[in-house]
C-alpha positions in Angstrom: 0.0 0.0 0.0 1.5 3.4 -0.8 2.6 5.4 1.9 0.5 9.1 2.5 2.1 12.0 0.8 2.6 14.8 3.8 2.3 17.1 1.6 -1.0 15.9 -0.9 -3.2 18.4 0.2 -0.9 21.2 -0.5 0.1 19.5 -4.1 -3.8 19.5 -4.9 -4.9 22.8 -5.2 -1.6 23.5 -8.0 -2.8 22.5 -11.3 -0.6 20.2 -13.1 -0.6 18.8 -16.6 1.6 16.5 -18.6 3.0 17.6 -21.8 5.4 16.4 -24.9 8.4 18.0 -26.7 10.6 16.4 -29.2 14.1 17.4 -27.9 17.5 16.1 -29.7 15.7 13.3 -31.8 14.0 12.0 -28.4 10.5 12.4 -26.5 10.7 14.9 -23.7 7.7 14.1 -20.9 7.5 17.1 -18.9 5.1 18.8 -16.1 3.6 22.1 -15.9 2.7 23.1 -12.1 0.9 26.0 -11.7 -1.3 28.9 -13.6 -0.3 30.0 -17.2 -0.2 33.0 -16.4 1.9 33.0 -13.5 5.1 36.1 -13.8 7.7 33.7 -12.8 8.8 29.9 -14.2 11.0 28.1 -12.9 12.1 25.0 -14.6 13.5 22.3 -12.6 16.1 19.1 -13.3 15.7 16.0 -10.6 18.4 14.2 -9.4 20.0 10.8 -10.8 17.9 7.7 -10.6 15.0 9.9 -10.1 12.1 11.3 -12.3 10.2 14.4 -11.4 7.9 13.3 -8.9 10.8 13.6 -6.6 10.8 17.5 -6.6 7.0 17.8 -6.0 7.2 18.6 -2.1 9.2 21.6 -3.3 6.6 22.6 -5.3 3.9 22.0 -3.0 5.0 24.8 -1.5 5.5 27.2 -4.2 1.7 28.0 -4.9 1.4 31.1 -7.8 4.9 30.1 -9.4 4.9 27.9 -12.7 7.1 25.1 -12.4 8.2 23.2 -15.3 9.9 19.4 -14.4 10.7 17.2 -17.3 12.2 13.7 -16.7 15.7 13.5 -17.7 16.4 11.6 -20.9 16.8 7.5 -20.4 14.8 7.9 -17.2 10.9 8.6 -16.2 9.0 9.0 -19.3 11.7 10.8 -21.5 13.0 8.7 -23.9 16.9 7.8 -24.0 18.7 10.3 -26.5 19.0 8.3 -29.9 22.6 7.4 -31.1 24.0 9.7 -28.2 26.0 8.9 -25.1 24.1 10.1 -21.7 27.5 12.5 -21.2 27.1 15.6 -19.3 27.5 17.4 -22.7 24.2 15.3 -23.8 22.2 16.0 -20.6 23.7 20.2 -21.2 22.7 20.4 -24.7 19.3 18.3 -24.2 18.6 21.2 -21.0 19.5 24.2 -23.0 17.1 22.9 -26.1 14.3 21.9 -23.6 14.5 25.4 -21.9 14.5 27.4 -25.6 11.5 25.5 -26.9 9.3 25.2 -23.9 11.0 27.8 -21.2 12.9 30.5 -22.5 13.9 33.0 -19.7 13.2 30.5 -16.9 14.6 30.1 -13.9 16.9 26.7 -13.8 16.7 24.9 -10.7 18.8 21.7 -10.3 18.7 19.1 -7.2 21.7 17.0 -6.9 22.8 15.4 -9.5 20.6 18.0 -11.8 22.7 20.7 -10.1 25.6 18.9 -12.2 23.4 19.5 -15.7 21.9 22.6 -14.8 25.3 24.1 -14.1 27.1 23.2 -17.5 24.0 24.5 -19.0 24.0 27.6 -18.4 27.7 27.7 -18.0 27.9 26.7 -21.3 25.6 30.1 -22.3 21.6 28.5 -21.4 20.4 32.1 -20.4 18.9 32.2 -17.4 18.0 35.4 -14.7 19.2 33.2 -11.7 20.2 29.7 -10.9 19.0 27.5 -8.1 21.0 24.3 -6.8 19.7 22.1 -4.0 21.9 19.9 -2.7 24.3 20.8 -5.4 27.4 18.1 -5.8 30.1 20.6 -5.4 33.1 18.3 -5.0 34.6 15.3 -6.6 32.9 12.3 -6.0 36.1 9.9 -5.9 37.4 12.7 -3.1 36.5 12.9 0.8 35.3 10.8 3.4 32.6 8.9 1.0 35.3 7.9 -1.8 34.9 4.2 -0.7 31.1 4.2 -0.7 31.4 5.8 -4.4 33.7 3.5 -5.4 31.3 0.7 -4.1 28.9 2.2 -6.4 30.7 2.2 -9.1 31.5 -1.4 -8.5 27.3 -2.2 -8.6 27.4 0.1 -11.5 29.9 -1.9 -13.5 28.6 -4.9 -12.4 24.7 -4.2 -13.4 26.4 -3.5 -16.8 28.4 -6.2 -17.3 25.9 -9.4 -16.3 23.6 -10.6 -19.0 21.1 -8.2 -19.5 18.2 -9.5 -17.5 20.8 -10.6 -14.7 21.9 -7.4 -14.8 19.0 -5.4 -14.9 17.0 -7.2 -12.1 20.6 -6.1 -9.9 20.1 -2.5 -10.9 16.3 -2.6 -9.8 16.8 -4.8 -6.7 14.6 -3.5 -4.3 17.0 -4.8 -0.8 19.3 -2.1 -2.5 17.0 0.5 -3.5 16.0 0.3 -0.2 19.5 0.6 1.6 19.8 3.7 -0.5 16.9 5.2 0.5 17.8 4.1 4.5 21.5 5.9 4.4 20.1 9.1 2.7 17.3 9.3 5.0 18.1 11.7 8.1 14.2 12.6 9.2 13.1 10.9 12.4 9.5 11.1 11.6 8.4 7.9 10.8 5.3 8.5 8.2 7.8 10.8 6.7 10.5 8.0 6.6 7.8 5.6 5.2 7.0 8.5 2.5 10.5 8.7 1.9 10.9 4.9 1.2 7.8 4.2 -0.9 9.3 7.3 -3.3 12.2 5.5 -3.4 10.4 2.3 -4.3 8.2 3.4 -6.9 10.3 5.8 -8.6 14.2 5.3 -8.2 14.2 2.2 -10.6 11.9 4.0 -13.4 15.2 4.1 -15.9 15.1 2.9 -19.7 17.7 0.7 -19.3 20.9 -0.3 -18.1 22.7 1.1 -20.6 21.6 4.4 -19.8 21.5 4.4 -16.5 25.3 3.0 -16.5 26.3 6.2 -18.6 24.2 8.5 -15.9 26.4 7.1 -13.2 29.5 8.0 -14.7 28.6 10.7 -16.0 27.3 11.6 -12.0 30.5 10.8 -10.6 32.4 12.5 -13.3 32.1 15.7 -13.3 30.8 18.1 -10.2 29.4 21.9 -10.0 32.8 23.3 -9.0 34.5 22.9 -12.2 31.4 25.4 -13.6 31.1 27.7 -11.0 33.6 30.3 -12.3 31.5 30.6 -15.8 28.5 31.2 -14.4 27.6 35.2 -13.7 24.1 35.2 -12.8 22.9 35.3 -9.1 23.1 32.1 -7.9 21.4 30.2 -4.7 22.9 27.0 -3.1 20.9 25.2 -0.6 22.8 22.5 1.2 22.2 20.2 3.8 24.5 20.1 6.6 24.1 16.2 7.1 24.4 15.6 3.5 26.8 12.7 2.9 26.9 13.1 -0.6 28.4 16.5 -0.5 29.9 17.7 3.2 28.9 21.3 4.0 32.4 22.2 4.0 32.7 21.6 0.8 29.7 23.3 -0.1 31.3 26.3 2.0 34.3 25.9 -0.3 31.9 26.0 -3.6 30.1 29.3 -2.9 33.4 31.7 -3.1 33.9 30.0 -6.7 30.8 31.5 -8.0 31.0 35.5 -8.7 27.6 36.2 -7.4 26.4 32.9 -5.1 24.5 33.0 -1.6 24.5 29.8 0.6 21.8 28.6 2.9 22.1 25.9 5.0 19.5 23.9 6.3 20.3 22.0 9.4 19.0 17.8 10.5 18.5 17.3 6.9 21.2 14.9 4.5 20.9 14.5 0.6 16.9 14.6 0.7 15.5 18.3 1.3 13.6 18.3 -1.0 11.4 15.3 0.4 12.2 16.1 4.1 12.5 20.0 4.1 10.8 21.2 1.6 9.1 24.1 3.2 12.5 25.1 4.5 13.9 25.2 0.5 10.7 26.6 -0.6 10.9 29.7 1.7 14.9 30.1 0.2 14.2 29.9 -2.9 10.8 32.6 -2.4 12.8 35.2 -1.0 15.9 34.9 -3.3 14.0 35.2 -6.1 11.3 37.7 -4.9 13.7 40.6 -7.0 11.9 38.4 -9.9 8.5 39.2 -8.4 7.5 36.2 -6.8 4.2 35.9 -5.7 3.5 36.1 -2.1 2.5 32.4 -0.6 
């Protein structure tokens, strides 16, 4: 039985409906939250493994602003790019088309590993007024006091890749490790919230294409990090870390703001990798006043 959404009620009363757009050869499925006729858009990119139910809480709590959150190519219900490899050059390019056709002038917002894509994007010149990064990846994946746990991953990674493709694929979506994920991200003592957190995890973290794709996402996720586009990237810029995240330690997030030439950070305290399922009002209220220059609505 899926477990309650703490945050339902709020979700209902935003409108919502799913759209199309053909992006690089591929099918784009993206989400409109909000009314048409909102003044601001902000157009958000989910993290790795995830689709874009996983940024809803944050938009729960974001009533009069029009949020636009496709699923990443290869994983939701975007198709994989045709004849392309899933590099962060693909997921860069694919995010600067999607924003030109359907959201010119938005707002980019990027959670976790999106914070990777949404970076090169607009480093690479995806105009933007202002960039948003929750629980951005701001140092090397390989480096710091998780480097054994990443190179564990990669291990599962490689190993999901290698084994005959329905061996291989039923590891990838094994739901004993989906699960242990979801356990050693969680931080929230809240039980209904932990059971929320968990049945996310369950329904949506194994929604990729194939193994293929998801195998390039990895190393494409452990490849690169938001530091090495900070410099490049002149617009205002909010970071909202956790300071229990164990992807990313705060003090490396602390390290990552100076990099920027125009970047605030907020930290949000008892929280890891997940604000946006466990704090979401705390990252909504951010992200309100940074961008209230921008005319935000009030809440």
């Amino acid at each position: 039985m899926p477990a309650p959404s703490p945050y339902a009620a709020r979700l209902d009363r935003i409108p919502v409906r799913r759209q199309e757009a053909e992006i690089l050869g591929g099918r784009t499925a993206y989400w409109v939250y909000g009314p048409d006729d909102a003044e601001l858009t902000v157009l958000a990119v989910h993290g790795f493994r995830g689709e874009h139910h996983g940024l809803e809480p944050v938009v729960a709590h974001l009533p009069g602003v029009r949020v636009i959150m496709p699923d990443l190519p290869g994983f939701g219900e975007t198709t994989p790019l045709p004849g392309r490899v899933h590099d962060i050059e693909a997921y860069a390019q694919w995010l600067t088309e999607f924003s030109a056709a359907v959201a010119p002038g938005a707002v980019i917002l990027g959670h976790s590993f999106g914070s990777i894509v949404a970076s090169a994007a607009v480093a690479g010149g995806l105009e933007t007024p202002r960039l948003i990064l929750v629980n951005p990846i701001g140092a090397p994946a390989l480096e710091g006091p998780k480097a054994v746990l990443t190179r564990l991953a990669m291990l599962y990674y490689a190993l999901g890749a290698r084994l005959p493709e329905a061996l291989g694929t039923e590891l990838l979506r094994n739901r004993v490790i989906v699960r242990g994920m979801s356990i050693a991200m969680a931080k929230t003592r809240d039980p209904e919230l932990r059971r929320f957190v968990h049945d996310q995890h369950d329904t949506y973290f194994s929604r990729f294409s194939d193994r293929d794709v998801l195998s390039q996402a990895f190393r494409t996720s452990v490849s690169h990090d938001v530091r090495e586009y900070a410099p490049r990237i002149t617009v205002p810029t909010l970071l909202v870390a956790a300071q229990r995240d164990d992807i990313t330690p705060i003090e490396a997030e602390r390290a990552l703001a100076p990099l920027f030439p125009d970047a605030e950070l907020v930290e949000i305290a008892h929280v890891g990798h997940l604000i946006h399922y466990e704090t979401p009002a705390e990252a909504a209220g951010t992200i309100r006043r940074f961008l209230r220059p921008l005319a935000v609505p009030a809440p």
